[in-house]
N, CA, C and O atoms as a GROMACS GRO file, in nm:
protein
  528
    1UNK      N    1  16.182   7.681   8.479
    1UNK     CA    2  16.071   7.769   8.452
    1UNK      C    3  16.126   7.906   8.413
    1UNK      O    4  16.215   7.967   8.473
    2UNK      N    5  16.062   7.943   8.307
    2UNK     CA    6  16.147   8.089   8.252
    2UNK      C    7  15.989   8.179   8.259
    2UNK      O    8  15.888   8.128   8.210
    3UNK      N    9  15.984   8.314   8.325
    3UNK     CA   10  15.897   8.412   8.288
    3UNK      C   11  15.945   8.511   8.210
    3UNK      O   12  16.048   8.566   8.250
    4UNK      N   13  15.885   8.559   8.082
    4UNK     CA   14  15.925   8.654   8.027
    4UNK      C   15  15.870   8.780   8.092
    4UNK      O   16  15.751   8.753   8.108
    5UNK      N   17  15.889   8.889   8.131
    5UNK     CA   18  15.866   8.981   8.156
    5UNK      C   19  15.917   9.164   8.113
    5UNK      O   20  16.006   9.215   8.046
    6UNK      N   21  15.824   9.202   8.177
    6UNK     CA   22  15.884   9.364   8.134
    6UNK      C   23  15.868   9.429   8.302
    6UNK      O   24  15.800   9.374   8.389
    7UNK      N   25  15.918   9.507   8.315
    7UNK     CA   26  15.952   9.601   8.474
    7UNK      C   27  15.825   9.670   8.511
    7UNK      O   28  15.765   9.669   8.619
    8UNK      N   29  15.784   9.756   8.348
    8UNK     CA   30  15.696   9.856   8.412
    8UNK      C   31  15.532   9.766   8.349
    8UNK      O   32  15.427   9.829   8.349
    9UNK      N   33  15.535   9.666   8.315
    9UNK     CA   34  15.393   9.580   8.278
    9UNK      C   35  15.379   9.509   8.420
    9UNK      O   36  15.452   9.430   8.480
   10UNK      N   37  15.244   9.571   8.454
   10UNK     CA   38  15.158   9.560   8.564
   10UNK      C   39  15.116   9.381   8.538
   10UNK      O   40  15.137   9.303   8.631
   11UNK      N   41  15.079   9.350   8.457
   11UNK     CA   42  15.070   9.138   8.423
   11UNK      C   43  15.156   9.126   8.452
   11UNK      O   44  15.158   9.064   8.559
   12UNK      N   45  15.290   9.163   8.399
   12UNK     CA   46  15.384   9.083   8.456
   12UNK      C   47  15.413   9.111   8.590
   12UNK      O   48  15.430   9.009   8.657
   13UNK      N   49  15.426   9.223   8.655
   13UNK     CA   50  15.424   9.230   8.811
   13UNK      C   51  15.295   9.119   8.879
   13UNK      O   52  15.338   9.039   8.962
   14UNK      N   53  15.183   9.113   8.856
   14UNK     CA   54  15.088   9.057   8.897
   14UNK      C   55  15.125   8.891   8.889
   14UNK      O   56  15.085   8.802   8.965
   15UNK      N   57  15.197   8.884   8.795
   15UNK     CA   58  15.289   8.703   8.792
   15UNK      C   59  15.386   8.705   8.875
   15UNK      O   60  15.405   8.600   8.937
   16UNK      N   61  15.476   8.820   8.900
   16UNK     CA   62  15.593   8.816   8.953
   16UNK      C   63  15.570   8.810   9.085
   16UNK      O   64  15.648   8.741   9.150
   17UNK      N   65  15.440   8.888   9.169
   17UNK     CA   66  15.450   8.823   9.345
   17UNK      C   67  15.373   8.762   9.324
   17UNK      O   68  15.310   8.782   9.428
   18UNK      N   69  15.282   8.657   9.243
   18UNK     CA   70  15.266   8.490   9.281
   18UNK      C   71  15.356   8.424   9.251
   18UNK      O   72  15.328   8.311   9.294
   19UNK      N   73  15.468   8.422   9.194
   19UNK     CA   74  15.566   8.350   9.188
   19UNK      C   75  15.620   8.352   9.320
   19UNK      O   76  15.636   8.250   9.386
   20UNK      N   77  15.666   8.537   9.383
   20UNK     CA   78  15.731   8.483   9.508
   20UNK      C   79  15.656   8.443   9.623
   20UNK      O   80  15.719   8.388   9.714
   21UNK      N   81  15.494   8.467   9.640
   21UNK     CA   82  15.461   8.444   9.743
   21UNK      C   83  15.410   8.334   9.692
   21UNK      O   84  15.287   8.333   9.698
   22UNK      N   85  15.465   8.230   9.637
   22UNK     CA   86  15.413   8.077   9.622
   22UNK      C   87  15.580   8.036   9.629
   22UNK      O   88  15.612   7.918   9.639
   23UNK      N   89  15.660   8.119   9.624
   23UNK     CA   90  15.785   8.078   9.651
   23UNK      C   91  15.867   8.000   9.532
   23UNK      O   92  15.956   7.920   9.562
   24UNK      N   93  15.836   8.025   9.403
   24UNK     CA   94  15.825   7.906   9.321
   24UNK      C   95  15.984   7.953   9.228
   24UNK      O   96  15.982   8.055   9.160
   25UNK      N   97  16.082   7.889   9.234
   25UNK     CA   98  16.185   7.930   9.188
   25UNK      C   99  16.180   7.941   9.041
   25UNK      O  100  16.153   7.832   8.991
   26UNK      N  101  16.197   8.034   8.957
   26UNK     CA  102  16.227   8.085   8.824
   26UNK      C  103  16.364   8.162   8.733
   26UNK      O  104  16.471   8.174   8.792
   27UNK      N  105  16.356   8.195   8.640
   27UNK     CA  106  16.433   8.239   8.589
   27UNK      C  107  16.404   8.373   8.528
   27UNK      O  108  16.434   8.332   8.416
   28UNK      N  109  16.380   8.467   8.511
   28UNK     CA  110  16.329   8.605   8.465
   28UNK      C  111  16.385   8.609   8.327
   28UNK      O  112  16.498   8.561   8.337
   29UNK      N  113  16.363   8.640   8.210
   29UNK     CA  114  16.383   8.710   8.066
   29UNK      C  115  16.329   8.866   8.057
   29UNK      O  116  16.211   8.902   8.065
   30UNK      N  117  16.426   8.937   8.043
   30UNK     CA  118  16.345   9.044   8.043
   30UNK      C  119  16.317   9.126   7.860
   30UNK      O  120  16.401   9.148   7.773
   31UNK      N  121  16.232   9.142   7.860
   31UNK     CA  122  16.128   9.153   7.705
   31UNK      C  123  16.142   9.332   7.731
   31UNK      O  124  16.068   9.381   7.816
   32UNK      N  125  16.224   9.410   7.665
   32UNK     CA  126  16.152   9.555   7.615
   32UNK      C  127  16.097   9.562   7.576
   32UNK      O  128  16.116   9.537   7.457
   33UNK      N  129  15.914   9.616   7.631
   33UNK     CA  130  15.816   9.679   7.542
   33UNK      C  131  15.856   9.802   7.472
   33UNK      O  132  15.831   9.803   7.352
   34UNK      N  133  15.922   9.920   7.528
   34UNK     CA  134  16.002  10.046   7.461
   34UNK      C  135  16.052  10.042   7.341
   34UNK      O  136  16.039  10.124   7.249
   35UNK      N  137  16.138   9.890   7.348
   35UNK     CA  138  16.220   9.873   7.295
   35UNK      C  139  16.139   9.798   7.147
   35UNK      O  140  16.193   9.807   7.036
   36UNK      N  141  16.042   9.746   7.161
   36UNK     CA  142  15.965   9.671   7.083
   36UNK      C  143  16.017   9.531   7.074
   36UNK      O  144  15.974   9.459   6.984
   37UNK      N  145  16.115   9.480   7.169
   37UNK     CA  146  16.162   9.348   7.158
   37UNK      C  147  16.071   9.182   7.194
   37UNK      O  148  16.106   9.064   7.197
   38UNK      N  149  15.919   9.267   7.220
   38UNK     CA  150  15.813   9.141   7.212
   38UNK      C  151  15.771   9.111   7.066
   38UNK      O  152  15.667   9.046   7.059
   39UNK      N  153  15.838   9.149   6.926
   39UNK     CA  154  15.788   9.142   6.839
   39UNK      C  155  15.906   9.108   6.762
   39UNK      O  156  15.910   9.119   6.639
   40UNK      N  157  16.002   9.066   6.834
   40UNK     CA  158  16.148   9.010   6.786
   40UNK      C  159  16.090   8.831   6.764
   40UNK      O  160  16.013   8.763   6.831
   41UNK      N  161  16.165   8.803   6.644
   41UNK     CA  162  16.126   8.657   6.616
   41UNK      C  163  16.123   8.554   6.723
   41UNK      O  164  16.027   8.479   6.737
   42UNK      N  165  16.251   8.552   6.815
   42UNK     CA  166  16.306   8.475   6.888
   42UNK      C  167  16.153   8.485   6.996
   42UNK      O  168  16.100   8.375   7.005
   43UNK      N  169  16.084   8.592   7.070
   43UNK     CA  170  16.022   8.608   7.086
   43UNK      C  171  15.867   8.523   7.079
   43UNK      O  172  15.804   8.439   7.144
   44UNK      N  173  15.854   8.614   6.940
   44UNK     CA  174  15.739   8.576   6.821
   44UNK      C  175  15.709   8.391   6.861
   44UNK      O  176  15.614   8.326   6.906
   45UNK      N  177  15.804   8.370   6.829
   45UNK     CA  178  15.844   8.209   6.828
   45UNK      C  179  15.778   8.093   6.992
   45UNK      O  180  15.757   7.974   7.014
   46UNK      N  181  15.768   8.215   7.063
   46UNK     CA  182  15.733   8.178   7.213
   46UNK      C  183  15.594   8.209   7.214
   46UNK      O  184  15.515   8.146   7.283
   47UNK      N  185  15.568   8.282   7.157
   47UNK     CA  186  15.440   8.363   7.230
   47UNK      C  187  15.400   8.431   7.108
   47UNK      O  188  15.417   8.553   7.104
   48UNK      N  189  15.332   8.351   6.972
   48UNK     CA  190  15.269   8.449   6.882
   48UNK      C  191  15.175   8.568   6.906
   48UNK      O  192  15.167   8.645   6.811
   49UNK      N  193  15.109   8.595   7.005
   49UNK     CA  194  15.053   8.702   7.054
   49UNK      C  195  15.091   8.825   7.125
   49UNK      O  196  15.026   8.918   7.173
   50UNK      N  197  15.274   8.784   7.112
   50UNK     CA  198  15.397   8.904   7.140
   50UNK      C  199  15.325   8.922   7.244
   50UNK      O  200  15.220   8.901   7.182
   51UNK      N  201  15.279   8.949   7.378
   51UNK     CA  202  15.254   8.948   7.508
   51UNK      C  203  15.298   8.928   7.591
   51UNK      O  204  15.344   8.814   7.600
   52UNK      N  205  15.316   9.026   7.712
   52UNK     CA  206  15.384   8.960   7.828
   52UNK      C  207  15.296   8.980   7.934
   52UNK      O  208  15.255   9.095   7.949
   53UNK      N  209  15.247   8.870   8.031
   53UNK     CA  210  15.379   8.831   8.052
   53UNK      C  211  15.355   8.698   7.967
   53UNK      O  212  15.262   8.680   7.888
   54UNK      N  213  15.484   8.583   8.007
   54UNK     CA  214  15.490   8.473   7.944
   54UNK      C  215  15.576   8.338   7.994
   54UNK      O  216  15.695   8.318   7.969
   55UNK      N  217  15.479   8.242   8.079
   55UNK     CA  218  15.546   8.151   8.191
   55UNK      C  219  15.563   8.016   8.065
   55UNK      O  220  15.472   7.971   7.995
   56UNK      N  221  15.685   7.980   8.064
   56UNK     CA  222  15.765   7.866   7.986
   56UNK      C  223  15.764   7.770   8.129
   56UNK      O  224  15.833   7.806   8.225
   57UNK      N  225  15.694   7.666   8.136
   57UNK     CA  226  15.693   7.575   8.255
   57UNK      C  227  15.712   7.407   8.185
   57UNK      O  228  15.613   7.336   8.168
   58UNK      N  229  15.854   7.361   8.150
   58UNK     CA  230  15.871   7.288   8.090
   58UNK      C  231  15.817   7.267   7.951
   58UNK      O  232  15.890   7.327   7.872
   59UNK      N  233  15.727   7.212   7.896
   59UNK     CA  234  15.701   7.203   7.742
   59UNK      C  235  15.554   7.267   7.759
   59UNK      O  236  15.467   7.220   7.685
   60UNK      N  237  15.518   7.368   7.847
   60UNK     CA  238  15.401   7.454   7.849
   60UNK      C  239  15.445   7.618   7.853
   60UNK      O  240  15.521   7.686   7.923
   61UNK      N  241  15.373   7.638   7.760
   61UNK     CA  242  15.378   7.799   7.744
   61UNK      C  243  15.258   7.839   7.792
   61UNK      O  244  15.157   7.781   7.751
   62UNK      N  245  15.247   7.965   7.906
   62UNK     CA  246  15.131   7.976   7.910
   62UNK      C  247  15.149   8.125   7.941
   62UNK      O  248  15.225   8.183   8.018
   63UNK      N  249  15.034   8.177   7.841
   63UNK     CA  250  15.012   8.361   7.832
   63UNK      C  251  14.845   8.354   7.950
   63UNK      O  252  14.762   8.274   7.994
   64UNK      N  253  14.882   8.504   7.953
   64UNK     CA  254  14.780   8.560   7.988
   64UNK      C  255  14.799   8.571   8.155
   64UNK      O  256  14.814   8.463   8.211
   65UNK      N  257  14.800   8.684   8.233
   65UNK     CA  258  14.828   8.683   8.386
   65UNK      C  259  14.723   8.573   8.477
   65UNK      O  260  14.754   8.466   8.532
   66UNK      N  261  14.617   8.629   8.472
   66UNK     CA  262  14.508   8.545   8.519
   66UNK      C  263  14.536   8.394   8.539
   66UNK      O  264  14.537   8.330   8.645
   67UNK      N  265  14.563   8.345   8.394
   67UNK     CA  266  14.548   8.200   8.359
   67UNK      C  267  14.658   8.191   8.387
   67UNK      O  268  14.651   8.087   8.452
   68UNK      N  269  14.793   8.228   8.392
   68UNK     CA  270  14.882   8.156   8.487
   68UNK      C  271  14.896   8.192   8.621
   68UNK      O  272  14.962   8.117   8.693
   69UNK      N  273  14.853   8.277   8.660
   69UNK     CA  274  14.829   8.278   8.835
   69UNK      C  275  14.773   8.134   8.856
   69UNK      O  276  14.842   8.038   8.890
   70UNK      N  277  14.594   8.131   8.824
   70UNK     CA  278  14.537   7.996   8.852
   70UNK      C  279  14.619   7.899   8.795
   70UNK      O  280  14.625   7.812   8.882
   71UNK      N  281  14.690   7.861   8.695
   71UNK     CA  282  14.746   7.692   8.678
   71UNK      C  283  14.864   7.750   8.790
   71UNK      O  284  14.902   7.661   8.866
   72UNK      N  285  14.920   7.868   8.808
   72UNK     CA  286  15.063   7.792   8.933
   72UNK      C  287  14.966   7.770   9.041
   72UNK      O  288  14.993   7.664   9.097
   73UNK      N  289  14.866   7.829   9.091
   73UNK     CA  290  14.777   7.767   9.207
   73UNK      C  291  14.742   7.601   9.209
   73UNK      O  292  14.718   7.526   9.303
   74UNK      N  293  14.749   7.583   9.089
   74UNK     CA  294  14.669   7.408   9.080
   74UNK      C  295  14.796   7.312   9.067
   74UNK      O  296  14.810   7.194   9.095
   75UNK      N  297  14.882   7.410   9.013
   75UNK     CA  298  15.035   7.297   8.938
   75UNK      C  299  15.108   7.292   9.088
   75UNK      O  300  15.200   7.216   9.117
   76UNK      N  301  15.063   7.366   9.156
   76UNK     CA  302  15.156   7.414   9.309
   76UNK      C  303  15.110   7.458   9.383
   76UNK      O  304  15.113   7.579   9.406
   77UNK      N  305  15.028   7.344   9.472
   77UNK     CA  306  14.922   7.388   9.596
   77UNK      C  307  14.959   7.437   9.714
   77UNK      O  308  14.895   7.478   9.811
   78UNK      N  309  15.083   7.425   9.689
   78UNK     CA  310  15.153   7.374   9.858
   78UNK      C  311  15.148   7.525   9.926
   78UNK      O  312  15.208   7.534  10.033
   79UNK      N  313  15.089   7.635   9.878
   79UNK     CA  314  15.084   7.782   9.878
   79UNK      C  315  14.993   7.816   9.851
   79UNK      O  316  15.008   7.884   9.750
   80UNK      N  317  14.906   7.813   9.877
   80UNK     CA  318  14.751   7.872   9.790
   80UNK      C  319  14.716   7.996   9.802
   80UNK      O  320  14.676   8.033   9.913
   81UNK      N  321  14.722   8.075   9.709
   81UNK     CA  322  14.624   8.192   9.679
   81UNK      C  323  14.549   8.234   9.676
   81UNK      O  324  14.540   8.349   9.721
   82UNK      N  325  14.428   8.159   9.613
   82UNK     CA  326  14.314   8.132   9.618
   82UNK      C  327  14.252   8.092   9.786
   82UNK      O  328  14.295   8.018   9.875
   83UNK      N  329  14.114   8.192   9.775
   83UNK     CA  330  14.046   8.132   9.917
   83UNK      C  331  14.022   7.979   9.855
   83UNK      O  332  14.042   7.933   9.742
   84UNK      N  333  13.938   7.883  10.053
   84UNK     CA  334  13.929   7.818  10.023
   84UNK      C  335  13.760   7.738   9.953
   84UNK      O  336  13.738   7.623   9.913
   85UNK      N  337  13.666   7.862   9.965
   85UNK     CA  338  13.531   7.853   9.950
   85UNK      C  339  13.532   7.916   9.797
   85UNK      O  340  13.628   7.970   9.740
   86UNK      N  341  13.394   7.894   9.745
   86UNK     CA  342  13.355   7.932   9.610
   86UNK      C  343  13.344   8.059   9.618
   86UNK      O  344  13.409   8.117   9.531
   87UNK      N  345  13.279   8.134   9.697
   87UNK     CA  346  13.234   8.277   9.697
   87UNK      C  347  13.354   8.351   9.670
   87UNK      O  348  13.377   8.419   9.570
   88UNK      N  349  13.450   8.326   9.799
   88UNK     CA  350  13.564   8.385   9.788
   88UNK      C  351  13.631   8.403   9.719
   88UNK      O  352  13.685   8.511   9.696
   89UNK      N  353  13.656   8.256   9.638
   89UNK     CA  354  13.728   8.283   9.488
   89UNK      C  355  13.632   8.384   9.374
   89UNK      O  356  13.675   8.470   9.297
   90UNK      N  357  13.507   8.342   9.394
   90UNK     CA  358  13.471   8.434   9.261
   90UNK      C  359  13.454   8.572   9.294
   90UNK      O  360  13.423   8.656   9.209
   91UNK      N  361  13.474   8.600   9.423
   91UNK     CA  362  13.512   8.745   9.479
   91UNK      C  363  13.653   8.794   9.432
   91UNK      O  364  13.669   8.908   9.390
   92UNK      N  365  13.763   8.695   9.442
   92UNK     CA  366  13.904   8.730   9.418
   92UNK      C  367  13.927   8.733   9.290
   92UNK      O  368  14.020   8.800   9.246
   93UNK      N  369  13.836   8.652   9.198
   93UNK     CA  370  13.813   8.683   9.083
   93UNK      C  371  13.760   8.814   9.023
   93UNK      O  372  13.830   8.881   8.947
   94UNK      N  373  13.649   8.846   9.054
   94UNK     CA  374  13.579   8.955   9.011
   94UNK      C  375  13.657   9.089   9.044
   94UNK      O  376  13.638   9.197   8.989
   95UNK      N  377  13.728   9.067   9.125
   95UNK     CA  378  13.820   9.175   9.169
   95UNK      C  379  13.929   9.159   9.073
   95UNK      O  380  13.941   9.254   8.997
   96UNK      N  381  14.002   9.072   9.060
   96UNK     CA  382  14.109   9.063   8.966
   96UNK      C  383  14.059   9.112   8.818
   96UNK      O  384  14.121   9.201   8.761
   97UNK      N  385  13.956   9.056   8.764
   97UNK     CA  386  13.913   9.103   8.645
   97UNK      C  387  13.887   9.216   8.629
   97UNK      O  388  13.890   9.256   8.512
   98UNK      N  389  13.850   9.316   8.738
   98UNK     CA  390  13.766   9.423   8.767
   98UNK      C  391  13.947   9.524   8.693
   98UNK      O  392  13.958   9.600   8.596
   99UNK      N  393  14.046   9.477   8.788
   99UNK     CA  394  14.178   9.559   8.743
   99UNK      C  395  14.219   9.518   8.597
   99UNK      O  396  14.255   9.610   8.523
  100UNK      N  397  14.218   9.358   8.536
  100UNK     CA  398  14.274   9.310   8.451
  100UNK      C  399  14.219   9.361   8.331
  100UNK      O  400  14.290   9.376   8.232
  101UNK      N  401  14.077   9.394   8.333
  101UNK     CA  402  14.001   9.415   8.243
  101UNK      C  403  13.945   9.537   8.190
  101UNK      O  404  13.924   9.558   8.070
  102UNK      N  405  13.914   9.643   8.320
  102UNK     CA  406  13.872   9.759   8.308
  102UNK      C  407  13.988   9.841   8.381
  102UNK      O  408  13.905   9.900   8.450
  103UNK      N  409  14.076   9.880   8.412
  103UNK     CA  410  14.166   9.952   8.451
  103UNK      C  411  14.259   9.940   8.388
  103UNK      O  412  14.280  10.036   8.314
  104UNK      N  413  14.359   9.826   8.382
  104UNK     CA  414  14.470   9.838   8.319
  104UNK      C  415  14.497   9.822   8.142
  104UNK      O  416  14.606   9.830   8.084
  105UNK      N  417  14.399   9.805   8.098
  105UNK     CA  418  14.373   9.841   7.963
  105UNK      C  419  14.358  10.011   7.906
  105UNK      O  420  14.353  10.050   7.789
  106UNK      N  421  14.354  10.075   8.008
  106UNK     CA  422  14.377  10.198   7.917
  106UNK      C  423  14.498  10.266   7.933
  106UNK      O  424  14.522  10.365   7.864
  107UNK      N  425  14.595  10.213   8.036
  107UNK     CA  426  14.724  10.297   8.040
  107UNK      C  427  14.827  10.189   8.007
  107UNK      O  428  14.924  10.178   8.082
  108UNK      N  429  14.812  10.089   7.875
  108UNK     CA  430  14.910   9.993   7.804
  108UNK      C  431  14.972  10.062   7.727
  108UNK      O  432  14.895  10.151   7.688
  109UNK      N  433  15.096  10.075   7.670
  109UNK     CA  434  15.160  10.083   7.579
  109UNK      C  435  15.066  10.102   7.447
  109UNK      O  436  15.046  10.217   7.407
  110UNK      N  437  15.014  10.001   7.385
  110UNK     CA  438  14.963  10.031   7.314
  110UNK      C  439  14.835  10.092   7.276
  110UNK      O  440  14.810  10.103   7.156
  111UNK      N  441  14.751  10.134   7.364
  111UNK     CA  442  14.614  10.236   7.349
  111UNK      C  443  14.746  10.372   7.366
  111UNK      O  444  14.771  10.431   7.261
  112UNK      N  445  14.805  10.405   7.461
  112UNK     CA  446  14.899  10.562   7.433
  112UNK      C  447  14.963  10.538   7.307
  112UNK      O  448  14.944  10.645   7.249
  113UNK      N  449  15.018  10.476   7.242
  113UNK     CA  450  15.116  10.486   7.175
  113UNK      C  451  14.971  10.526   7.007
  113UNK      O  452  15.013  10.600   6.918
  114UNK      N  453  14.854  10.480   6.995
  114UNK     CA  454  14.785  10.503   6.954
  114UNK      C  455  14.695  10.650   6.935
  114UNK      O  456  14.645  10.711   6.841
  115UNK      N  457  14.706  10.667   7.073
  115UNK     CA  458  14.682  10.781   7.125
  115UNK      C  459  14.749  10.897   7.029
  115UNK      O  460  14.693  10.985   6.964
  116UNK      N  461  14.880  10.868   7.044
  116UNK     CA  462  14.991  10.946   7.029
  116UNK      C  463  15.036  11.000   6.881
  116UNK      O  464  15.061  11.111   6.836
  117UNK      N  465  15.035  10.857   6.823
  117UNK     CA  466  15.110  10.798   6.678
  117UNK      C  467  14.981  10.855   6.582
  117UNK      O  468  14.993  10.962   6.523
  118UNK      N  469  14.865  10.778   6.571
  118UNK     CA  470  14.740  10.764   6.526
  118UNK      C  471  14.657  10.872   6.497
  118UNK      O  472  14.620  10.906   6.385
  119UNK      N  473  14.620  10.942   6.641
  119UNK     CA  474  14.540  11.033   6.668
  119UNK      C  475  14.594  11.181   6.711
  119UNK      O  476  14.518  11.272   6.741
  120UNK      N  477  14.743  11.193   6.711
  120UNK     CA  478  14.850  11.324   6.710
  120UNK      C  479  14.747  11.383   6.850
  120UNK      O  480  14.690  11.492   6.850
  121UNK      N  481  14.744  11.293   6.949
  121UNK     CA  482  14.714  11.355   7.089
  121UNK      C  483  14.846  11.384   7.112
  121UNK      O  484  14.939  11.316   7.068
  122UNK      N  485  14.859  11.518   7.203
  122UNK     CA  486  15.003  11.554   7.296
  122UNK      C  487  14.994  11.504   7.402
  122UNK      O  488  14.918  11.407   7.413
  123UNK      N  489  15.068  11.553   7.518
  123UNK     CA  490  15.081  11.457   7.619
  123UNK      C  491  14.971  11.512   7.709
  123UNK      O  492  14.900  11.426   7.760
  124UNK      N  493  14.944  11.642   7.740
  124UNK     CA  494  14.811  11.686   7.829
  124UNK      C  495  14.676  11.588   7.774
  124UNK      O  496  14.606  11.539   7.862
  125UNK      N  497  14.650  11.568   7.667
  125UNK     CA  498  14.578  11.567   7.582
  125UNK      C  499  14.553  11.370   7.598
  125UNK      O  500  14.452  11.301   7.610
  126UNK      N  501  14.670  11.345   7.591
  126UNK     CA  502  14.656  11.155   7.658
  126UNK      C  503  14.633  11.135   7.789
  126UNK      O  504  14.591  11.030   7.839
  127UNK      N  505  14.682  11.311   7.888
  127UNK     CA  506  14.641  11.235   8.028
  127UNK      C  507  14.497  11.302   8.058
  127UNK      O  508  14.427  11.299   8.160
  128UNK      N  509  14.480  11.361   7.938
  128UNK     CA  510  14.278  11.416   7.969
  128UNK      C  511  14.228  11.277   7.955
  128UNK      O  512  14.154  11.245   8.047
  129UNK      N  513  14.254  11.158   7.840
  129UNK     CA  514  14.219  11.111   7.767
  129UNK      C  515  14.185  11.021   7.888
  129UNK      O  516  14.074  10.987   7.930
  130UNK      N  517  14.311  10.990   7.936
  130UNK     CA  518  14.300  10.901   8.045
  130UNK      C  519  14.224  10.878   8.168
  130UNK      O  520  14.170  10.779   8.217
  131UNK      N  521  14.238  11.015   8.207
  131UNK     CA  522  14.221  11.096   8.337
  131UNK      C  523  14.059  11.052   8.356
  131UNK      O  524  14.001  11.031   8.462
  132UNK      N  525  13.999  11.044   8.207
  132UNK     CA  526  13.856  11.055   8.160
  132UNK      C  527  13.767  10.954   8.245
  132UNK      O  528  13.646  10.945   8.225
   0.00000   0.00000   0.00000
């Protein structure tokens, strides 16, 4: 099992302790976003949506944090994450989405770098933006 990852991408941290608190042995790749090395062919080739993070689990590629949290929950029960009632999960859900969806989308790489490049915000000026 190979995860591609980056240090300071919050998805990929959010893969990286269900991996260890499911205990699930891997291999780490590490992907510079800085560096722009998610848009390197070798890359490209894994994951046309240049994204990280990115779990290689034998002849399955699977993007997106969420959706591989839940398949290592189902592929590897022996650890569960997930409560064991409906509510609970769509509580642990709604919470997860609540960060995945509305929080960590505005301090990505690419909304600042937009910010920055695009719209010639300075740096006070991206953390008003933010701050907002």
């Amino acid at each position: 099992m190979k995860l591609y990852t980056f240090f300071r991408s919050s998805a990929s941290f959010r893969l990286r302790i269900a991996l260890n608190l499911k205990g699930i042995d891997h291999e780490s790749v590490f992907v510079s976003l800085p560096k722009m090395e998610n848009f390197d062919s070798e890359f490209t080739d894994i994951n046309p949506q240049q994204l990280l993070p990115t779990l290689v689990d034998g002849d399955d590629v699977l993007i997106q944090s969420m959706a591989i949290i839940e398949y290592l929950d189902e592929t590897y029960p022996e650890t569960p994450l997930m409560p064991d009632t409906p509510s609970k999960r769509a509580y642990v859900r709604a919470v997860s989405h609540g960060i995945a969806c509305d929080i960590s989308p505005l301090n990505n790489v690419g909304p600042l770098r937009y910010l920055e490049n695009e719209m010639g915000l300075d740096a006070d000026k991206r953390q008003a933006w933010y701050e907002h």
